[in-house]
C-alpha positions as CSV (number, residue, x, y, z in Angstrom):
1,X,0.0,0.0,0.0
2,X,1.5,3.1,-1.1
3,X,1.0,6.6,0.8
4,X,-1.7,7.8,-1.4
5,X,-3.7,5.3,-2.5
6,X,-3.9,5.1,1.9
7,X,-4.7,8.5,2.7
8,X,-8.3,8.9,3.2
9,X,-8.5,13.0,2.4
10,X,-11.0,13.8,5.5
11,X,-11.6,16.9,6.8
12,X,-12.1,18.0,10.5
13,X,-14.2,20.3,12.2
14,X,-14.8,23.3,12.2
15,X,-12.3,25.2,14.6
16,X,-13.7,28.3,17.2
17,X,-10.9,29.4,18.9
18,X,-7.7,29.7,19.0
19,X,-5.1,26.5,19.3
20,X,-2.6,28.0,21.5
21,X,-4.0,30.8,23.5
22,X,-8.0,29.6,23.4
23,X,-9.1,33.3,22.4
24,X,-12.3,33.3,20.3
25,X,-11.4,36.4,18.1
26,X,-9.7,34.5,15.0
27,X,-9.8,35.7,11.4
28,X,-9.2,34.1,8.1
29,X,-5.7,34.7,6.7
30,X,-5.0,32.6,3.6
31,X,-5.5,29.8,1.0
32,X,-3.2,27.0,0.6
33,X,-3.6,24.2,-2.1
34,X,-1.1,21.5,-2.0
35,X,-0.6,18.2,-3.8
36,X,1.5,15.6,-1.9
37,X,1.8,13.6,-4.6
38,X,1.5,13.4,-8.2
39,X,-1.3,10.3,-8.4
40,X,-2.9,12.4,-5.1
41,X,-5.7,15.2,-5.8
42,X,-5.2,18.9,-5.2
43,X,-6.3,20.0,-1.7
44,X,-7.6,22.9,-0.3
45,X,-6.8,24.4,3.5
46,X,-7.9,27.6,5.0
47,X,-5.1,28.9,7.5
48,X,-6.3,31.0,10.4
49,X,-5.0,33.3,12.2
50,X,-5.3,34.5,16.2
51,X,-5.8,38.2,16.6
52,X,-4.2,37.9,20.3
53,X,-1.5,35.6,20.4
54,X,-0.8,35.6,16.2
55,X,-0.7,31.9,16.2
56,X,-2.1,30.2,12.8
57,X,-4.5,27.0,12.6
58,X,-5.8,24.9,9.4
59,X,-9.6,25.4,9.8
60,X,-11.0,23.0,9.1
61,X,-7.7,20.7,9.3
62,X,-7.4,17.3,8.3
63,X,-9.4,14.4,10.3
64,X,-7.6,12.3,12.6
65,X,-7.8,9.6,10.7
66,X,-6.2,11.2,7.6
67,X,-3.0,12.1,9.7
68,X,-2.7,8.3,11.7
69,X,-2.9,7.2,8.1
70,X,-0.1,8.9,6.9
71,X,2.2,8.7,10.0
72,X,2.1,5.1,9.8
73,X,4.2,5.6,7.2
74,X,6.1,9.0,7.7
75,X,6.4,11.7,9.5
76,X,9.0,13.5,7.6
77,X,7.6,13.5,3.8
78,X,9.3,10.0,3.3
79,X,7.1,8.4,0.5
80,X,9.2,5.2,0.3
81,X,12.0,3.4,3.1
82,X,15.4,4.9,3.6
83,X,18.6,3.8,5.0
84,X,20.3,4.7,8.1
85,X,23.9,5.4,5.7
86,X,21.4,7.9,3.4
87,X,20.5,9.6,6.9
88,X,24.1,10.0,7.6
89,X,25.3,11.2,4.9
90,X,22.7,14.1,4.6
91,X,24.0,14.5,8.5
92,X,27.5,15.0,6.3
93,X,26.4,17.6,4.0
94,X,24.2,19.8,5.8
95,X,24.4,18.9,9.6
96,X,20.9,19.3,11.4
97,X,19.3,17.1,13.5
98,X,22.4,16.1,15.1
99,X,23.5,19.7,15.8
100,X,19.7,20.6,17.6
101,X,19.5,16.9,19.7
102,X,23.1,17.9,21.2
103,X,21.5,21.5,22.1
104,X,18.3,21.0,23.0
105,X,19.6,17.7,25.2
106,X,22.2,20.1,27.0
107,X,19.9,22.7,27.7
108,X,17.1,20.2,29.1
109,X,19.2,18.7,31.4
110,X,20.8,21.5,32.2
111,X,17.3,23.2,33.5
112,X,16.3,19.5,34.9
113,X,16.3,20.6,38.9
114,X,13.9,17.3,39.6
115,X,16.7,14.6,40.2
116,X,14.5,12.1,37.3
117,X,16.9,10.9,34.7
118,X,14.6,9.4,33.1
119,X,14.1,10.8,28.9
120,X,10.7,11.1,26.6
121,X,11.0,11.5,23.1
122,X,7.8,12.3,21.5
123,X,8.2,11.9,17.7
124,X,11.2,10.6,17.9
125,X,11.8,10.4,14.1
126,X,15.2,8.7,13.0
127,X,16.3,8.7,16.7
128,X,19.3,11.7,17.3
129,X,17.4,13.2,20.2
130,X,16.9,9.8,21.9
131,X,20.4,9.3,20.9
132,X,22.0,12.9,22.8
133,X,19.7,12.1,25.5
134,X,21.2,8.9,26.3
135,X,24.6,10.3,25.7
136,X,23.2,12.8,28.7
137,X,22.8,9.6,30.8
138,X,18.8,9.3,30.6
139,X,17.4,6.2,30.3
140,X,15.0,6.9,27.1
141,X,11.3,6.2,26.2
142,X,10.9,7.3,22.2
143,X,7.6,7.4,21.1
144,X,7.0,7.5,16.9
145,X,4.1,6.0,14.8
146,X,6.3,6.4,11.5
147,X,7.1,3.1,9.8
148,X,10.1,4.6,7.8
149,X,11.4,6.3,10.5
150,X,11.4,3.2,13.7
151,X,13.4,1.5,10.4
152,X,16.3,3.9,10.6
153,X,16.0,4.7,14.4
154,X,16.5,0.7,15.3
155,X,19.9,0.7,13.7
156,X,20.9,4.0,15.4
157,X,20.2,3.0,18.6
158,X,19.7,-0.5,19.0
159,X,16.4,0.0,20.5
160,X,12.9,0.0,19.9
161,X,10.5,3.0,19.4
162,X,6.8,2.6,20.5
163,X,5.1,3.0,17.4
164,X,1.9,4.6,18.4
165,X,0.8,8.2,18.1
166,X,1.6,10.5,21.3
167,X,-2.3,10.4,22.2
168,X,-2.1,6.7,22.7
169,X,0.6,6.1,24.7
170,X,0.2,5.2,28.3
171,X,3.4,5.5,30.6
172,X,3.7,4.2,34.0
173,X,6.5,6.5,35.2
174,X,7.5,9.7,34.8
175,X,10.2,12.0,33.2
176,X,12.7,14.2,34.1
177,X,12.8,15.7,30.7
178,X,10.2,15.4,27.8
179,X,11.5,16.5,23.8
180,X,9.2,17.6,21.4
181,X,11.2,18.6,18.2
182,X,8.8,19.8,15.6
183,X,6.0,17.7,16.7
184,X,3.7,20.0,18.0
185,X,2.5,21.8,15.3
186,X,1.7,18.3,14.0
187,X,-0.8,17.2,16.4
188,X,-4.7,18.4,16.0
189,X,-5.3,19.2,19.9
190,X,-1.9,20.9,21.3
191,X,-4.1,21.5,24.1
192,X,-4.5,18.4,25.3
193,X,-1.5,17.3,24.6
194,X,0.7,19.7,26.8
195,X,-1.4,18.9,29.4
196,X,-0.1,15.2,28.9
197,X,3.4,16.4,29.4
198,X,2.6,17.8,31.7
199,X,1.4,15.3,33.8
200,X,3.9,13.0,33.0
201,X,6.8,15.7,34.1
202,X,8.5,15.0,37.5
203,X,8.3,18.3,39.4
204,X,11.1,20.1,38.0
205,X,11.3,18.2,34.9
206,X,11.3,20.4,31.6
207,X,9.5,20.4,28.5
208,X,12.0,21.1,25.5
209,X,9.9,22.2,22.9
210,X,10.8,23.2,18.9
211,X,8.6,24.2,16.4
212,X,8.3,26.6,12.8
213,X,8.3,30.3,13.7
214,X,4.7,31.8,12.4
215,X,6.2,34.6,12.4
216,X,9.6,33.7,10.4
217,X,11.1,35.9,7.7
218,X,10.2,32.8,5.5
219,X,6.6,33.1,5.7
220,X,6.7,36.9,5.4
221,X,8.6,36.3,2.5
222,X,7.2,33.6,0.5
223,X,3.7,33.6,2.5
224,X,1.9,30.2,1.1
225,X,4.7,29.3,-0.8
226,X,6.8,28.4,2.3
227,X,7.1,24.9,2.9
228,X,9.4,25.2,6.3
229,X,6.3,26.4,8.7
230,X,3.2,25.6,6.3
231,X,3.6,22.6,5.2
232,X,0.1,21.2,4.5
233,X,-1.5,18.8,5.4
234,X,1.1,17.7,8.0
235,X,1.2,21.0,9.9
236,X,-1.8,21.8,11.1
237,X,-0.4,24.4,13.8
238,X,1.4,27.3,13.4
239,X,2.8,29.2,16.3
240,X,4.7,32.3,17.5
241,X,6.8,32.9,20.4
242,X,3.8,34.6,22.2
243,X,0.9,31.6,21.2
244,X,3.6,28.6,22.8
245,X,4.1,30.6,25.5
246,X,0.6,31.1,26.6
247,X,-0.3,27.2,26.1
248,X,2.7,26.0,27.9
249,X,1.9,28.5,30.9
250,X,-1.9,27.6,30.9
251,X,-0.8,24.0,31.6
252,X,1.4,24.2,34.6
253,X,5.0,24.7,33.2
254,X,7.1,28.2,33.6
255,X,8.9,28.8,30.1
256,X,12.3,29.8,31.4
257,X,14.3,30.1,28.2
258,X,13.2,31.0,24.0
259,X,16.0,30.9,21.6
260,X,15.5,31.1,17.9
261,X,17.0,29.1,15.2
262,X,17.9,29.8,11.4
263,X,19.5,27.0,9.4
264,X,19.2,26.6,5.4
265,X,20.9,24.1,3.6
266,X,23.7,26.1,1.7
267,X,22.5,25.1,-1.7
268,X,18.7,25.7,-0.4
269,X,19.2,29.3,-2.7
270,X,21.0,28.4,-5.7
271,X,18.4,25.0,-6.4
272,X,15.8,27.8,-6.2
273,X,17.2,29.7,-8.7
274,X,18.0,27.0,-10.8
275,X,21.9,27.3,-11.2
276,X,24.4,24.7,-11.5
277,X,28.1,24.6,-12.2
278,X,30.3,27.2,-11.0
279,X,27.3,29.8,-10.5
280,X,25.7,27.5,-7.9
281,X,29.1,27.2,-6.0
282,X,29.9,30.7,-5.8
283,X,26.1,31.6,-4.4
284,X,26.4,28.4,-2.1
285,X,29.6,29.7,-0.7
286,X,28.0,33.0,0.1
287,X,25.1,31.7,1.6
288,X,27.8,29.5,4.3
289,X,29.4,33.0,4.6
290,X,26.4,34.9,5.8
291,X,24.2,32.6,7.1
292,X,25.4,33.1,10.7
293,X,25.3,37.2,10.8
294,X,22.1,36.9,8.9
295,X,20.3,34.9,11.0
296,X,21.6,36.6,13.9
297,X,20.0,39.6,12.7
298,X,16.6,37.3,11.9
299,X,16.8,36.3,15.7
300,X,16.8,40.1,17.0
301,X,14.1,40.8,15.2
302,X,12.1,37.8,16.3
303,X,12.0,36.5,13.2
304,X,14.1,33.1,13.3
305,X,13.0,30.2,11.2
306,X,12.1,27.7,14.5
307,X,11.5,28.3,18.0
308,X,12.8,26.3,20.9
309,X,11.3,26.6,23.9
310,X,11.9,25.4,27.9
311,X,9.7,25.0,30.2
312,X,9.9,23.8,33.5
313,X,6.9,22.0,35.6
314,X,6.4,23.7,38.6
């Protein structure tokens, strides 16, 4: 069965209120018609937008079952297995993954004040968090529904991912620290399920949080055209430093630290522009060049690609 001949293209309800901060004055902000894949028909989402917090919503998003039905499979656009030495190797080229596990791990623990050492990783994808959080000396529960994904995540870590989705999950103990690297804005009710972290948080644990920037220079830039924050019909949330804030604070936990991040491939500019040869090198070799004081800029302004948030339970 291939992904879209199992997608059954569902829509939700119709949402009231904001996602993030529940206020009921929301406004219609753009189309967005996407096409996942080339035998799958056109769809067409409505993106709201919070006249409070700023925080953007599908309305009316995809049904539950649409999303289980392609997580099964993938959370990361993967339309067909890959290997844990094709994983790497992007890690080569462009390092990512492996660069924000190792930070966002660091930081957690660092803010961890409730003696647990146990780790949850929500979404664990091809496995780096649970991998830096072991390295942290946390003994890890990785939570991920994605077929392709537990594939890869096995041979990096000689362990086994529970492959459910986050609202089934059941744990008997609870954590010290809880990841949830661009998951959140995946998941229809971000309500309930910061409450869940909540709950299963030691006192003192911390939630470390990373998700698109709504209010990126990206989407101001390219507005439906970006793919980094709205990326339909995966994302179905799409928040700002002011929307996370108020849903993490509404369920118990103190954000104590908000960093932004701003990381492009270096080639991201020249396959847009279609250039090849020495004309891609040269703009690929400026983009290495000023990616750091640009997106320092980008950051003062507010206006990083992701945000990563940590909050601690009180």
């Amino acid at each position: 069965m291939t992904y879209a001949s199992a997608v059954s293209e569902i829509y939700g309800d119709l949402i009231r209120e904001c996602v993030a901060c529940r206020a009921e004055r929301i406004s219609y902000w753009r189309q967005k018609n996407y096409q996942y894949t080339d035998s799958a028909n056109r769809k067409e989402f409505h993106i709201y937008r919070c006249e409070s917090c700023g925080t953007g919503f599908l309305n009316r998003p995809p049904h539950s079952q649409w999303l289980q039905e392609i997580y099964q499979y993938s959370g990361q656009a993967l339309t067909k297995p890959i290997t844990l030495e094709e994983v790497l190797a992007r890690e080569v080229e462009f390092p990512n993954c492996t660069v924000d596990a190792e930070r966002m791990s660091r930081q957690a623990n660092r803010l961890n004040s409730s003696g647990n050492r146990r780790g949850l990783d929500i979404g664990s994808g091809f496995g780096f968090y649970t991998q830096a959080l072991k390295k942290a000396g946390y003994q890890t529960v990785s939570i991920n529904p994605g077929k392709y994904e537990n594939d890869v995540f096995r041979k990096l870590n000689d362990d086994e991912p529970v492959a459910v989705m986050f609202e089934n999950y059941q744990p008997t103990e609870p954590f010290g620290v809880v990841v949830m690297s661009q998951v959140l804005e995946h998941l229809l009710e971000p309500d309930q399920a910061i409450s869940k972290v909540a709950g299963l948080l030691a006192t003192g644990g911390v939630l470390a949080c990373a998700v698109p920037n709504y209010n990126s220079f990206l989407v101001k830039l390219l507005g439906t055209k970006d793919n980094a924050c709205l990326w339909v019909p995966e994302h179905v949330n799409y928040f700002t430093d002011k929307g996370l804030k108020a849903l993490l604070e509404r369920n118990g936990l103190r954000v104590v630290k908000t960093e932004q991040i701003t990381r492009v491939p270096f080639n991201a500019l020249s396959k847009r522009l279609s250039l090849t040869g020495k004309a891609a090198a040269v703009v690929d070799s400026l983009v290495k060049s000023l990616q750091a004081p640009f997106a320092n800029v980008m950051h003062y302004f507010g206006l990083g690609i992701y945000i990563n948030v940590y909050a601690v339970k009180k």
